[in-house]
N, C-alpha and C positions, 0 to 999 in steps of 0.2 A: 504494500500500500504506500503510495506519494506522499508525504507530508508538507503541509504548508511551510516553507523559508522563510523565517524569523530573525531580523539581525534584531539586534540589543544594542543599544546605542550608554554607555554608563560612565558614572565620572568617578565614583566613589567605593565603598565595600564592595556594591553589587549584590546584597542581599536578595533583591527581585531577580537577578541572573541568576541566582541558584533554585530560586523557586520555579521561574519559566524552566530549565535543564531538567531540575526534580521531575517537572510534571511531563518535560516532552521524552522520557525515557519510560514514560507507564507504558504499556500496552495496546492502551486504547486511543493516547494521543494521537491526536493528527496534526501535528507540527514538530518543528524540526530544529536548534536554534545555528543558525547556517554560520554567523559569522556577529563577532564579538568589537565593538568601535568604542575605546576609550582615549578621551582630551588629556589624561592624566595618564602617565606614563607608569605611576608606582601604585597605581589603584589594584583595591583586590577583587575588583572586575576582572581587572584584564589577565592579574596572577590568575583568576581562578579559572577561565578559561582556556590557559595557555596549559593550566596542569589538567583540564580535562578533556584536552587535543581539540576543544574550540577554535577553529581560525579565530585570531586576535589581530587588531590595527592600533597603535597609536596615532592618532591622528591631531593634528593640534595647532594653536600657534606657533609652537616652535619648528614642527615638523614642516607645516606651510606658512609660511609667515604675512604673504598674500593671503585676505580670508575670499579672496576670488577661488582662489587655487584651492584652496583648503576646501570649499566648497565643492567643485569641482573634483577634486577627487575623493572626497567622503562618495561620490555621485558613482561615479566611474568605480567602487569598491563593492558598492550596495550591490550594482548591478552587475559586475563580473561574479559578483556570490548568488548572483538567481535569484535576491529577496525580493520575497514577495510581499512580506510585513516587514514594516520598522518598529522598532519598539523603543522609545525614548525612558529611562530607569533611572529616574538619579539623574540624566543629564544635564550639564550645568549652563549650555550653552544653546544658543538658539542654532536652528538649522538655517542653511544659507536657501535662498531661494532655487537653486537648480534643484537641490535635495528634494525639494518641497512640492517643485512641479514634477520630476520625478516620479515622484512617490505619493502622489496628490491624492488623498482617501486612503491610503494605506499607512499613514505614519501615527501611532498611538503613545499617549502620553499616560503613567500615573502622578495621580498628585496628593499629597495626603491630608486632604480636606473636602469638605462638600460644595465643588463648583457650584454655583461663581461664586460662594462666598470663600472669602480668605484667598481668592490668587491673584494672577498681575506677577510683575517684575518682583524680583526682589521677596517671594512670596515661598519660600521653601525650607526645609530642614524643619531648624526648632522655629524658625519666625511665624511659622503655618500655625504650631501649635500654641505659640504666644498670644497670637491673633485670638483663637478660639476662645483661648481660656479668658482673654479680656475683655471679649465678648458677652460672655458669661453663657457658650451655648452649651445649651442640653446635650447634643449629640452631634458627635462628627463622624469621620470615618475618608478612607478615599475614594476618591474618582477616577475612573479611565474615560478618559476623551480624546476626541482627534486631535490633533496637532494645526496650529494655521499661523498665522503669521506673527500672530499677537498670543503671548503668553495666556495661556489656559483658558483661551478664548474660544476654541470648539466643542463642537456639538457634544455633549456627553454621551457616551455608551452606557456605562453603568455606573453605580453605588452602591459601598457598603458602610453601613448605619455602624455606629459604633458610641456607646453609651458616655460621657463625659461625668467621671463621677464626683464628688463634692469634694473630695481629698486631692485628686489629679494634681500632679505638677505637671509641667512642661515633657519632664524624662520618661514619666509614666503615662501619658499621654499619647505620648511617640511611639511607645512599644508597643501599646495595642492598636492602634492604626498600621504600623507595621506590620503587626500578625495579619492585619484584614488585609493588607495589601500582598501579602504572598497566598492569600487563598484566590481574591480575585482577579488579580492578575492572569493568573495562569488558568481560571474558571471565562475569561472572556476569549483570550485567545483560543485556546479550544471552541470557544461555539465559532469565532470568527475563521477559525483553518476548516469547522465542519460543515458551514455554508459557503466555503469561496472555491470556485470550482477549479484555482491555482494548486488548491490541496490535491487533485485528481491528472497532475500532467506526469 
């Protein structure tokens, strides 16, 4: 059976690469993760894929110092690996427009909060859950959305609820958004490799 190609685009641990890998190794998946793009050269994205014979890229300012070029070849990478999904995890940086027309409807993002509230520029990590908690909301949890020009500005896919309890710090806040985001994560790309008929060539 063909699996849907999956690149993973990460700047950090890579937490969510290990849960998309976990899940495209069951049995039943239909996806595959093709190929592995981190901006940070000592991230344990990129270790973790290099030691699990994931193709790996660094890709970067430093690499391309041109962000024409660097666009450009993030593009010309995606596509000589056959991806057919992008998966933005952690990314720290915006895609360049060639990426973008590219891969127009196929680039997905998570983020660890309930679009639209809490995102925009500058809107990630702990500042996501700083936001929340000074909010005073009830419940949060992450999103997977598409990707577009403008920071966490696409159409949302899905949502998982996740309870904001009266003690919560910042720390403990994170870690269970986290947990929800290595279950859905890898719970949307499988329905999206089981309805795209790229999973079938």
């Amino acid at each position: 059976m063909s699996r849907l190609r999956v690149a993973v685009l990460a700047s950090g641990n890579g937490s969510n690469l290990r849960a998309l890998h976990g899940a495209s190794l069951e049995e039943e998946a239909r996806f595959a993760i093709a190929l592995v793009i981190g901006n940070n050269s000592g991230s344990g994205a990129l270790a973790y894929a290099r030691e699990a014979g994931i193709p790996a890229a660094h890709m970067s300012g430093r690499t391309h110092p041109d962000p024409e070029e660097l666009d450009e070849a993030m593009r010309a990478t995606l596509v000589a690996h056959d991806t057919a999904l992008v998966v933005t995890a952690g990314y720290m940086k915006k895609l360049g427009p060639r990426v973008r027309e590219e891969f127009g409807g196929r680039i997905i993002n998570i983020h660890p909060a309930l679009l639209p509230r809490h995102g925009g520029q500058g809107m990630y990590g702990k500042a996501v859950h700083e936001a929340v908690l000074a909010a005073g909301d009830a419940v949060s949890g992450p999103t997977v959305h598409f990707v577009t020009e403008e920071y966490d500005m696409g159409a949302v896919i899905a949502r998982s609820e996740v309870p904001v309890l009266p003690d919560d710090t910042v720390d403990s806040l994170a870690e269970r958004v986290l947990a929800a985001e290595h279950l859905l994560l890898p719970a949307v790309v499988q329905i999206i490799a089981t309805r795209d008929p790229a999973a079938d060539r």
